[in-house]
C-alpha positions as CSV (number, residue, x, y, z in Angstrom):
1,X,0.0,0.0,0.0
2,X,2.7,2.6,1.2
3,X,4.7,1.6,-2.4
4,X,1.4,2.4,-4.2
5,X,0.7,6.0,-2.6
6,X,4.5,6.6,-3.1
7,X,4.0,5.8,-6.8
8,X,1.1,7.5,-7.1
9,X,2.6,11.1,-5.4
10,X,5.5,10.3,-7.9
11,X,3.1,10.1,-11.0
12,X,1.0,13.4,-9.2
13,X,4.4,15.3,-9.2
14,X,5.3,14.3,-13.1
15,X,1.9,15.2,-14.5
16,X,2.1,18.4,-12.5
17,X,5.4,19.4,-14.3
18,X,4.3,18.3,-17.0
19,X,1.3,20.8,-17.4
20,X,3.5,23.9,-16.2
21,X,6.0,23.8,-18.6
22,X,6.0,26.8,-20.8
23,X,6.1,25.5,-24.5
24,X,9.6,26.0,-26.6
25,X,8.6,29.0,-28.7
26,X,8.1,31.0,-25.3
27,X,10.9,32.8,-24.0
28,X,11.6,32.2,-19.8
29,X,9.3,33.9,-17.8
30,X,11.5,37.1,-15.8
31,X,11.1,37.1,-12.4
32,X,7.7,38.9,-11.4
33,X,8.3,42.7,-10.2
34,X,5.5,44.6,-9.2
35,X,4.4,47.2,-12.3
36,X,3.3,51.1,-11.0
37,X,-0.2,51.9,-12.9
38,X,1.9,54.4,-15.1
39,X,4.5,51.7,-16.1
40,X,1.7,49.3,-17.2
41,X,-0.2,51.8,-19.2
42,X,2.6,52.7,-21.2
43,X,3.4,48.8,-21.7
44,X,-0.6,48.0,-22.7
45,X,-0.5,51.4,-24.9
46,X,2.9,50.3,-26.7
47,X,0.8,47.9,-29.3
48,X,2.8,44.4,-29.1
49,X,-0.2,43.0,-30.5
50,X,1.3,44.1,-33.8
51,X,4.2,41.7,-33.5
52,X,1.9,38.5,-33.5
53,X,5.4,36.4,-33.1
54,X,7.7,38.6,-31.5
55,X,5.4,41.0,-29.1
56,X,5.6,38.7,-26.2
57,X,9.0,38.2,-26.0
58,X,9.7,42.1,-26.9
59,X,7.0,42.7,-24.2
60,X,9.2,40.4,-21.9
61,X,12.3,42.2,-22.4
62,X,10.8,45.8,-22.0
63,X,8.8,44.8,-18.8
64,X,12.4,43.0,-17.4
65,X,13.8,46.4,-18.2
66,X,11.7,48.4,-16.8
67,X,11.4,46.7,-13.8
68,X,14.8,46.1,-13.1
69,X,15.5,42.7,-13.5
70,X,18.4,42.8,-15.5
71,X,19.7,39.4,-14.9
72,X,15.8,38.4,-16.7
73,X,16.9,40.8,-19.7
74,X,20.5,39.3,-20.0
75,X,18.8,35.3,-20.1
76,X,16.7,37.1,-23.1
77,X,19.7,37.8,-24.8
78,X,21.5,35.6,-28.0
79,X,24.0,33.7,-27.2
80,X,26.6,35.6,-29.6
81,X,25.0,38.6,-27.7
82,X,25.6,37.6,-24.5
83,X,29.2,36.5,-25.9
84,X,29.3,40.2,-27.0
85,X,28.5,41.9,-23.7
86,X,31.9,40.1,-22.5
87,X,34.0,40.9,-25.1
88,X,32.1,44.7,-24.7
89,X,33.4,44.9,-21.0
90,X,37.1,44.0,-22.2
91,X,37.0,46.8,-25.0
92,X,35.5,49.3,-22.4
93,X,38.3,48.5,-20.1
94,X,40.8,49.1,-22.7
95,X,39.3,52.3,-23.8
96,X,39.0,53.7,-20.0
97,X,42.5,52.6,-19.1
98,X,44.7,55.7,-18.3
99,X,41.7,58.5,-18.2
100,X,41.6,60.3,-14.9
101,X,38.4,61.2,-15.3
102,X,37.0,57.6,-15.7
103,X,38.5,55.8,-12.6
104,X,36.0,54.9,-11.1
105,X,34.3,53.3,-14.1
106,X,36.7,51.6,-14.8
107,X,37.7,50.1,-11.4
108,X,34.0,49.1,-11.3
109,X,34.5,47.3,-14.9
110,X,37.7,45.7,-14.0
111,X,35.5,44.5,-10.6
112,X,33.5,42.5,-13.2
113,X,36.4,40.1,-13.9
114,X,34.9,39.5,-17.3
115,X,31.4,38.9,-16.7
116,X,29.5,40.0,-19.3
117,X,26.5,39.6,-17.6
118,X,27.6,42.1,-14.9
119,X,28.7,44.6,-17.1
120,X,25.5,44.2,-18.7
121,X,23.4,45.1,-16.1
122,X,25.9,47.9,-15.2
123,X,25.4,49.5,-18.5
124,X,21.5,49.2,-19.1
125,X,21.4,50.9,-15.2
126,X,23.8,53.9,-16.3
127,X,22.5,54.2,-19.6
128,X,18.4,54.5,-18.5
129,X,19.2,57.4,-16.1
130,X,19.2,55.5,-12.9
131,X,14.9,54.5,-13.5
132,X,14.5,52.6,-16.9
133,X,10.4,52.7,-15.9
134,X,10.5,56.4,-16.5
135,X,12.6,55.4,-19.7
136,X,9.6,53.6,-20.8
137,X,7.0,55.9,-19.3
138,X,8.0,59.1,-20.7
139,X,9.6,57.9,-24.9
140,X,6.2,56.9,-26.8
141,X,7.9,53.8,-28.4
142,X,5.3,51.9,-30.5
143,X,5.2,48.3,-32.0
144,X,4.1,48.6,-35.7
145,X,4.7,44.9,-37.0
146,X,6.9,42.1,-37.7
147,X,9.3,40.5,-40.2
148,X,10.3,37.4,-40.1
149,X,12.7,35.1,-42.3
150,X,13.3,32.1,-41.1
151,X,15.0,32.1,-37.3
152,X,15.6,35.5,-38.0
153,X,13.1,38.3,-36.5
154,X,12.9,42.4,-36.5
155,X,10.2,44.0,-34.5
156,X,8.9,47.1,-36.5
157,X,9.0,50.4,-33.9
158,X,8.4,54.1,-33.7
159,X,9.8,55.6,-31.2
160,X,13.3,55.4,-29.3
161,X,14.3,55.2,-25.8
162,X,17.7,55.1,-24.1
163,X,18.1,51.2,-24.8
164,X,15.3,50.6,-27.5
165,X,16.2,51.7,-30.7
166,X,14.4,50.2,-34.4
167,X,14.1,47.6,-35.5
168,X,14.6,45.5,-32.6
169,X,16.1,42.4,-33.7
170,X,15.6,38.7,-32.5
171,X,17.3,35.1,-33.5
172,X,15.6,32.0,-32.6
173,X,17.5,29.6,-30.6
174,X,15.9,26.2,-29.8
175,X,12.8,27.2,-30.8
176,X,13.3,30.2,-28.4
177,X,13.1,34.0,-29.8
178,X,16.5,35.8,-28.3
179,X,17.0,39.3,-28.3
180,X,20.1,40.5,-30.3
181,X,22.4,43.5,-29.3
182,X,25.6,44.7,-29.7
183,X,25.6,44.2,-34.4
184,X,26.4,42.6,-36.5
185,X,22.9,41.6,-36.7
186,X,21.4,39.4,-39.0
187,X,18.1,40.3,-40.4
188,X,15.1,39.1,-42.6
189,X,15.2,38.9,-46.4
190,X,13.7,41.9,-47.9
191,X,10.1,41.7,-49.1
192,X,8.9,39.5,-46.4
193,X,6.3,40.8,-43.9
């Protein structure tokens, strides 16, 4: 009897994991911040509806972004990106090296030890202004479509904000959509919408 309940919690746990996994084409959930009123009308009023393949994980990105949860943005990124942000952090060093005024940049950079994903974070927090919600709140960035070739993806915008500039481009990766920074980028064949 006890071997059948234990078999039985086993099978309950399985089918249970089972039914909350996320399919493949859905990028990993960021961790859940709380959104301000303001913050989420500017998200409902950007139109990611208009990206029927890319809007959710563009909508993803911008909501990890606005919220602060950097590391959630960084797992949304390519791999070559993420690559990318590394090899960034060692160019920025090398620039900063020697300049007075950029000591204490660059001692923070060189506190990294090469972790892209660090340097990553660093740079989306000096580059929104301290509060990438306002960032979002106060540029009137709108989605106007898609194109799509293949694994490769642009999401169609007007609009720019300190860190969302068109198109926005995405690679799929395992049947994942990945956001791509940092060029070269690879983009959809012309004429396709």
């Amino acid at each position: 009897m006890l071997v059948l309940s234990l078999a039985l919690c086993a099978l309950a746990i399985s089918a249970c994991r089972t039914t909350n996994e996320q399919p493949a084409t859905t990028p990993p959930a960021p961790v859940e911040t709380p959104i301000s009123p303001e913050l989420q009308k500017a998200l409902d009023e950007m139109g990611f509806e208009k990206a029927p393949t890319l809007g959710a994980a563009f909508r993803q990105y911008v909501t990890a972004y606005a919220t602060k949860n950097y590391g959630g943005v960084y797992d949304m990124l390519a791999t070559e990106s993420q690559g990318r942000a590394a090899d960034r952090l060692k160019q920025e060093i090398a620039r900063l090296q020697g300049r007075e005024e950029s000591k204490e940049d660059l001692a923070t950079l060189q506190g990294f030890n090469g972790d892209g994903r660090k340097y990553f974070a660093w740079m989306l927090e000096k580059y929104s202004g301290g509060n990438p919600a306002d960032d979002i709140i106060n540029h009137k960035v709108a989605v106007t479509g898609e194109k799509i070739t293949g694994d490769v993806g642009l999401v169609l915008i007007t609009g720019t904000s300190s860190i969302i500039q068109p198109p926005v481009n995405f690679v799929k990766e395992n049947g994942v959509w990945k956001l791509e920074v940092f060029g070269p980028y690879r983009t959809p064949a012309p004429g396709n919408p």
